[in-house]
Each structure stands twice: as structure tokens, then as C-alpha cells.
C-alpha positions in Angstrom: 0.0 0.0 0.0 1.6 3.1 -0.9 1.3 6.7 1.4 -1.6 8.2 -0.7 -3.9 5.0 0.4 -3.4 5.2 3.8 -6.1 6.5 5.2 -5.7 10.4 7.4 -5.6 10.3 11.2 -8.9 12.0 11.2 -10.6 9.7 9.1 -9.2 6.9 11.9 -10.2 8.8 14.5 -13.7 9.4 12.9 -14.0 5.0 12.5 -12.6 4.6 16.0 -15.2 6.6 17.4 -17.9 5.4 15.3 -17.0 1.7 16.3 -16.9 3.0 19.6 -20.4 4.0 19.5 -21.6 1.3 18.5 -20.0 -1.3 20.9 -22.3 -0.2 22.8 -25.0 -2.0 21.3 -23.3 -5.3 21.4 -25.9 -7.7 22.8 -23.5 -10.4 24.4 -25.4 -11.4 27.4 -23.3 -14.9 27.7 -19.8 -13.6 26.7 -20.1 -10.2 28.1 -17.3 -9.4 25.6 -18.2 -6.3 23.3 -17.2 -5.2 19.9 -18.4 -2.8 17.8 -17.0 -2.0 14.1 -17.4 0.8 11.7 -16.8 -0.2 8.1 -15.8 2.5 5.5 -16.7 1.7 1.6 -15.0 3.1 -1.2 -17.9 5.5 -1.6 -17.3 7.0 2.4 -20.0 5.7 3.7 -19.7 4.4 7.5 -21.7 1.5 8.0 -21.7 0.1 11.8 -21.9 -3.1 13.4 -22.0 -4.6 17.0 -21.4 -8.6 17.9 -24.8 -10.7 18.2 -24.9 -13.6 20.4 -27.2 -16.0 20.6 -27.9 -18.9 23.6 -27.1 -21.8 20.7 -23.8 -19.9 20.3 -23.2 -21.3 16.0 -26.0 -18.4 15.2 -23.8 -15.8 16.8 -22.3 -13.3 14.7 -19.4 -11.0 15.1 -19.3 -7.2 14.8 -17.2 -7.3 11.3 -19.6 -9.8 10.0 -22.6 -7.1 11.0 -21.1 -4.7 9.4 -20.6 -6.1 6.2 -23.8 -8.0 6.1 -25.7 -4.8 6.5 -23.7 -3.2 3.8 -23.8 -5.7 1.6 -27.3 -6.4 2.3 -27.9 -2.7 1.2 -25.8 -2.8 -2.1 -22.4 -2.0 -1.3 -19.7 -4.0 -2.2 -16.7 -2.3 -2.1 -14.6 -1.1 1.2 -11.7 0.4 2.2 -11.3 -0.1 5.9 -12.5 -1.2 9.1 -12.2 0.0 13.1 -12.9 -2.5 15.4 -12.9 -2.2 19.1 -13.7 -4.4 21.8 -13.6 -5.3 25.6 -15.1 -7.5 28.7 -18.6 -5.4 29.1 -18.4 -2.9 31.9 -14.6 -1.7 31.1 -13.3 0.6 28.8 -11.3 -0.4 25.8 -9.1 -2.4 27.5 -7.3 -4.3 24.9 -7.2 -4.8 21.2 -9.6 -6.7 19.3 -8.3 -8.5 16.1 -10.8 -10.2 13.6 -11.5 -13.6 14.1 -10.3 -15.9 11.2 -14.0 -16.5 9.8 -14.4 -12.4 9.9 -10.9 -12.0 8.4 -12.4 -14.6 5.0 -15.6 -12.1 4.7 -13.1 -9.5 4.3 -11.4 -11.8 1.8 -14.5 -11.8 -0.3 -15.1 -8.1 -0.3 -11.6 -6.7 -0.6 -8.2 -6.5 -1.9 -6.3 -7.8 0.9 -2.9 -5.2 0.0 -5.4 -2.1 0.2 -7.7 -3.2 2.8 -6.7 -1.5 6.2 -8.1 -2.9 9.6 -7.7 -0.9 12.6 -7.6 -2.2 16.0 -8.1 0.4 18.8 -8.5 1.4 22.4 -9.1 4.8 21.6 -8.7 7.3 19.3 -5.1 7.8 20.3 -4.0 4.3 21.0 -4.6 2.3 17.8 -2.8 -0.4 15.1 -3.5 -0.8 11.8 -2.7 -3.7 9.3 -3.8 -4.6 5.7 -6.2 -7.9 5.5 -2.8 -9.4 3.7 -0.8 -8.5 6.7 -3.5 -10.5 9.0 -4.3 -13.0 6.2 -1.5 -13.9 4.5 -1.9 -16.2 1.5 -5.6 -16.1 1.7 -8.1 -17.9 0.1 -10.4 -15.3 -2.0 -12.8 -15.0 -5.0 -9.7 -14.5 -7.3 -8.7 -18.3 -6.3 -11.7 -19.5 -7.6 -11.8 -17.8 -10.8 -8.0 -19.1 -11.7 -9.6 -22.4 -10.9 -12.4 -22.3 -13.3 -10.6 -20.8 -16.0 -8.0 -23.5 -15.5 
């Protein structure tokens, strides 16, 4: 990823904050951890996402996931980053929150893994952020298939 991708402290600050807001709809009654997420698409749009859980635990579904259901869901298919936040419930950001390996493959599917920037954060000012290839490496993605079927 070269300097002009990278996304401007302002705009991570602006995700970080958005994610923070919405960790605060996580509904994680059996976990009591909490994540929130604030996708950006290539268009600037922010769209938000909180973890889900359920009591049968398989229909849970992650904040990342949330996010990019609901945008996809709404038309959107292309993205340029993601802040994700998340802690035990009742503290503040505590630690960092990476994607789980099923959230990091829905990113695979929607994104080019070099460009992609995740952001992991405890706040506004204390924050890390990777490309999906940097957190994926050698994934598995829709171009795999298509060199498959045009084999």
C-alpha cells in the first residue's frame, strides 16, 4: 500500500469513534465481551456493526460480520477499511480486538487484501493498523476461484 492510500488520522479517529459508539449495542449477554466495528466503503460511507450472540452460540455473529452483512445487504460491495474495538462489558477499551479468522475470509470476499486497512483500537489515540494481507496472508479469495475455473 503506498502513502496516498493510507487512510488520514482524522478519518481513523472518525472509525474509532464510530466503532466506539456502536459497541455499545453489542448484545453479548453470555460472553459479556463487546465489539463494535465501523466499516468504510470506497464511496465514504460508514456503515456500523455490534457482535450478536445468541444462547445456541453457532447463530452468533461478530461485529465485522454485522457490518458487512448490513452493507452488503444494502448494495455495497466495495470497502476500504474497518475500526474495530472491543472489551469484557463494563470496562473501557481495554485491549485490542483482532478479527476472528471467519471475519478476516468475509473481508477476503469483499476486498483486496494489500489495500484493505483494519484498525484495531483502544481509543482514538492508541490504535494499530494492518492490511487484511498482513492479517491473512496467503488467503483464500474469489480470485482463487476464478484461476480455478478458468484452469
Amino acid at each position: 500500500m503506498n502513502e496516498s492510500e493510507k487512510l488520514s488520522t482524522d478519518s481513523i479517529h472518525e472509525l474509532v469513534k464510530t466503532a466506539i459508539e456502536a459497541r455499545r449495542k453489542s448484545y453479548s449477554p453470555y460472553s459479556h465481551y463487546q465489539v463494535g466495528a465501523a466499516l468504510l466503503t470506497a464511496g465514504g460511507q460508514i456503515v456500523t456493526g455490534c457482535n450478536i450472540e445468541n444462547a445456541a452460540y453457532g447463530p452468533s455473529n461478530c461485529a465485522e460480520r454485522t457490518a458487512f452483512f448490513k452493507a452488503v445487504s444494502e448494495g455495497m460491495r466495495k470497502f476500504s477499511a474497518i475500526a474495530i474495538v472491543g472489551s469484557p462489558e463494563g470496562e473501557e477499551l481495554t485491549q485490542y480486538a483482532y478479527p476472528c479468522g471467519v471475519c478476516r475470509q468475509v473481508m477476503m470476499e469483499f476486498c483486496v487484501p494489500s489495500q484493505f486497512q483494519i484498525i484495531v483500537a483502544k481509543s482514538t489515540e492508541d490504535y494499530r493498523v494492518f492490511t487484511l494481507a498482513e492479517l491473512l496472508p496467503e488467503g483464500f479469495g474469489p480470485a482463487n476461484v476464478c484461476e480455478a475455473q478458468n484452469a
